[in-house]
C-alpha positions in Angstrom: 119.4 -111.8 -137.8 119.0 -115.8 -138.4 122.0 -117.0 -140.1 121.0 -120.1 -142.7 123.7 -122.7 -143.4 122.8 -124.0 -146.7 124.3 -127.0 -149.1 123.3 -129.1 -151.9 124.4 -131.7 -154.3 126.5 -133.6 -151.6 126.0 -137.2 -153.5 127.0 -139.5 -150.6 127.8 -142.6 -150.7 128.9 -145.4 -148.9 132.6 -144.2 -149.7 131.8 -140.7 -147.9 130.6 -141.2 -144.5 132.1 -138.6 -142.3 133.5 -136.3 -144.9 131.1 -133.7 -144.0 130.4 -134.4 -140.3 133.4 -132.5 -139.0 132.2 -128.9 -140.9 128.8 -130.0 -139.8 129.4 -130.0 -135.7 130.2 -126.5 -135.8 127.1 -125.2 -137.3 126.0 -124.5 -134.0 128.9 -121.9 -133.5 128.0 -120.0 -137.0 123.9 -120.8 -137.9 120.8 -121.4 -136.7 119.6 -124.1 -139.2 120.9 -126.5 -142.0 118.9 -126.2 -145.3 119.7 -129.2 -147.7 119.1 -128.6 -151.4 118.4 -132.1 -152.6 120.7 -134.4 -154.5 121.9 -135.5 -150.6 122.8 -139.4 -152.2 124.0 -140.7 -155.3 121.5 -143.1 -156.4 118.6 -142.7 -153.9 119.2 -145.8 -152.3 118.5 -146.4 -148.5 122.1 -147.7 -148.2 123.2 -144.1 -149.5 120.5 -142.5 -147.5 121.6 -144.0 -144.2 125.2 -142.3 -144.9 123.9 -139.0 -144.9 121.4 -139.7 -142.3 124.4 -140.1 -140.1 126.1 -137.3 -141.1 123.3 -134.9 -139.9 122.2 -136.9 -137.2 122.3 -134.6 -133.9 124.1 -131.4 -134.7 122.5 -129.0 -132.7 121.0 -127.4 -135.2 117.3 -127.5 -137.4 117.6 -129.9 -140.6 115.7 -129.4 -143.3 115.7 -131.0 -146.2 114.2 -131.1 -150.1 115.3 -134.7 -152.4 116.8 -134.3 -155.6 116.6 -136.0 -159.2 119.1 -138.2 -157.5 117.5 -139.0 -154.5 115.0 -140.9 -156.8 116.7 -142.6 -159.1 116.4 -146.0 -157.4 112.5 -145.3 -157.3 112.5 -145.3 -152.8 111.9 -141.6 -152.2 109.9 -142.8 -149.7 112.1 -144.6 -148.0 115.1 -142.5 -148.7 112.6 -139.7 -146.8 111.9 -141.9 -143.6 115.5 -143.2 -143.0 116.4 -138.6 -142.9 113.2 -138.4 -140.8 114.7 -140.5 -138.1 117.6 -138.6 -138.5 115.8 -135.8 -137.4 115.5 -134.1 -140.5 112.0 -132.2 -141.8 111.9 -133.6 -145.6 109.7 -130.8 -147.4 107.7 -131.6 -150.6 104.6 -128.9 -150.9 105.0 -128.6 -146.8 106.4 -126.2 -144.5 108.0 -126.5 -141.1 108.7 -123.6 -138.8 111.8 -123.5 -136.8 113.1 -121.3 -133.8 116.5 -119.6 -134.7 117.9 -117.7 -131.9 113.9 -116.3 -130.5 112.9 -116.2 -134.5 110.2 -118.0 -136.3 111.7 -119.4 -139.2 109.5 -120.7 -142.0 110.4 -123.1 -144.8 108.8 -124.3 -147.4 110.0 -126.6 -150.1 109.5 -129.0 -152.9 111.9 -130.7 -155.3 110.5 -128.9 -158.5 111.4 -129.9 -161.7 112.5 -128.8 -165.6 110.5 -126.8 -168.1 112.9 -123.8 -168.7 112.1 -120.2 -168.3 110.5 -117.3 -169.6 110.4 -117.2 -173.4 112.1 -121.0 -174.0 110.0 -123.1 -171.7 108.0 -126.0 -172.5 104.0 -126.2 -172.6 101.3 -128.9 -172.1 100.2 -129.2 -175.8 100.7 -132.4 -177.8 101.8 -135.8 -176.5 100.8 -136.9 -173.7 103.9 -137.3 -172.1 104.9 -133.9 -173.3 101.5 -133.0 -171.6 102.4 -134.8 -167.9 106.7 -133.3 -167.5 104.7 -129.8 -167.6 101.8 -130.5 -165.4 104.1 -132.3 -162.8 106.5 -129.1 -162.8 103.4 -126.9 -162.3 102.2 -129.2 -159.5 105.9 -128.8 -157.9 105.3 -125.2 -158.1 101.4 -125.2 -156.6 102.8 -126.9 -153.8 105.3 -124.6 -152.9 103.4 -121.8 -153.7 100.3 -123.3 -151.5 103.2 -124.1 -148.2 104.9 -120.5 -148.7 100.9 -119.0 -148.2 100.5 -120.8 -145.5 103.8 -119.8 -143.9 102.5 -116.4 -144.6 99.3 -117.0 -141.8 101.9 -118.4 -139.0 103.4 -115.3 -137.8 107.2 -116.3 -139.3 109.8 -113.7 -139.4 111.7 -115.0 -142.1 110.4 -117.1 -145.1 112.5 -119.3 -147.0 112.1 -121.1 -150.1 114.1 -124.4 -150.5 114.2 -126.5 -154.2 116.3 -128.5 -155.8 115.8 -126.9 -159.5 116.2 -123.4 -160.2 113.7 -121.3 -160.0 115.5 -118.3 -162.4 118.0 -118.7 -165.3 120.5 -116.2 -163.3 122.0 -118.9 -160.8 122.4 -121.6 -164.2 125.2 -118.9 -165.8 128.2 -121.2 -166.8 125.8 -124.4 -167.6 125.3 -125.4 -171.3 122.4 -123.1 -172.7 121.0 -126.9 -174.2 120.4 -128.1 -170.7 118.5 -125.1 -169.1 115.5 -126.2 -169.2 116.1 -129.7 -167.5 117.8 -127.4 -164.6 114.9 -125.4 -163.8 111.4 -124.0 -164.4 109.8 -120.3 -164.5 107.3 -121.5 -162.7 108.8 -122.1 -159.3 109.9 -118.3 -159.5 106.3 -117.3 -160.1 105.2 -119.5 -156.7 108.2 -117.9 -154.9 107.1 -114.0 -155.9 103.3 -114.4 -155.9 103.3 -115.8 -151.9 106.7 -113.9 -151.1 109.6 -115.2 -149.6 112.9 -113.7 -148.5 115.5 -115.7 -149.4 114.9 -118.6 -152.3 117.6 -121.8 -152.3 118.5 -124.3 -154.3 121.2 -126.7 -156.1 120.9 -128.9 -159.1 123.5 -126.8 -161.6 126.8 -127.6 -160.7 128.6 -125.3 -162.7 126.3 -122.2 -162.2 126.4 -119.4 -160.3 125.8 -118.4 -157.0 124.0 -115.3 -157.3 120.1 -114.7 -159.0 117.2 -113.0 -158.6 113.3 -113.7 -159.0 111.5 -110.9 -161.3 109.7 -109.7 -158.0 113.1 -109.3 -156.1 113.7 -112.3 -154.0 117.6 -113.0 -154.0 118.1 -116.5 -155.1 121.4 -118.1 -154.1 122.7 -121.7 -155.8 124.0 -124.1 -153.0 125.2 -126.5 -155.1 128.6 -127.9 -153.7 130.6 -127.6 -156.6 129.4 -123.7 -157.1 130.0 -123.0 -153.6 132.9 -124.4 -153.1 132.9 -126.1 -149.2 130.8 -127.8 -146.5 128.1 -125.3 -146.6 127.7 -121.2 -147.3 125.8 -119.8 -144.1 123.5 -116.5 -145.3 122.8 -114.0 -142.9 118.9 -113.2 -143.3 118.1 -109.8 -141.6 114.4 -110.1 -139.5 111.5 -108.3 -141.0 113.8 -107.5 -144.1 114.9 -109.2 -147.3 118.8 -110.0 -148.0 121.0 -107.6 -148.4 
């Protein structure tokens, strides 16, 4: 059993330096690793990125990490990516890290992602170019996941995790306006996730979703958004060799 402690859409700021530290120095009584769906700062500034660089600094535990819309809106995801590297943090976009949880190869991959929508009301590269480019950057954000889960697949992992910051399924966007799907996720990250595999798929961005979804091809999706789940971090018990319960 590894046990993944997983949070997103924490939007630090200089205001919030050690509000999560306390919840975070007992993950190494309750998880293995801390997965961190993106949206960590407010305005992706290093400023904002150093706060949450402390926060996770030396807890014991793995840190992995994926940026959110957020954490690029001052245009330094670069340098918001470095300053949680030194931390200690892995920052995933189309890469994988594997990490040892209790004598078990954990493998995640991860990427941001981005918008499009879903199944049936999703958007398509024809017409202008910049219609054109918002579809082909989502579908690169799902090659590269796809491409870092296969690869995970060749290195022997026991679990496989998929971490994003969009949704990958319309399930886990249940309670947001129906206008703003398909800014909150894309189809094609579920079709990444289900045609390399995974067992567990994570990510934040909705606020006021829900929890609970499910790719077409059966991977249990779970929305780590802080205002959906409600505290410092849900931990999910992921069974070795066998997909959620």
């Amino acid at each position: 059993m590894i046990r993944i402690a997983a949070v997103g859409d924490i939007h630090m700021g200089p205001d919030s330096q050690g509000v999560l530290r306390p919840a975070f120095e007992t993950l190494p009584d309750c998880a293995d690793v801390l997965l961190l769906a993106g949206d960590l700062t407010r305005h992706g500034t290093p400023e904002e990125a150093r706060v949450v660089a402390r926060e996770i600094a030396d807890l014991g535990v793995p840190v992995v990490a994926v940026l959110g819309n957020h954490d690029h809106h001052d245009d330094r995801p670069q340098e918001v990516t470095a300053i949680l590297e030194d931390a200690g943090a892995h920052v995933l976009e189309g890469r994988s890290t594997i990490v040892t949880a209790d004598g078990n190869r954990l493998g995640v991959a991860g990427t941001k992602g981005f918008g499009g929508g879903f199944v049936g009301r999703s958007a398509g590269e024809f017409g202008e170019p910049l219609m054109k480019e918002f579809v082909r950057y989502s579908r690169r954000c799902a090659d590269g996941l796809r491409t870092a889960l296969e690869r995970l697949a060749g290195e022997d992992c026991d679990v496989r995790v998929a971490l994003t910051h969009f949704s990958p399924v319309p399930e886990t966007l249940a309670g947001e306006p129906l206008e703003i799907y398909p800014f909150l996720g894309s189809y094609l990250l579920a079709e990444a996730i289900d045609t390399a595999g995974a067992d567990l798929a994570v990510h934040g961005h909705a606020h006021a979703g829900t929890e609970h979804g499910m790719t077409s091809g059966g991977v249990r999706v779970r929305n780590v958004a802080q205002p959906v789940i409600g505290r410092a971090f849900h931990v999910y018990h992921v069974p070795v060799g066998a997909r959620l319960p």
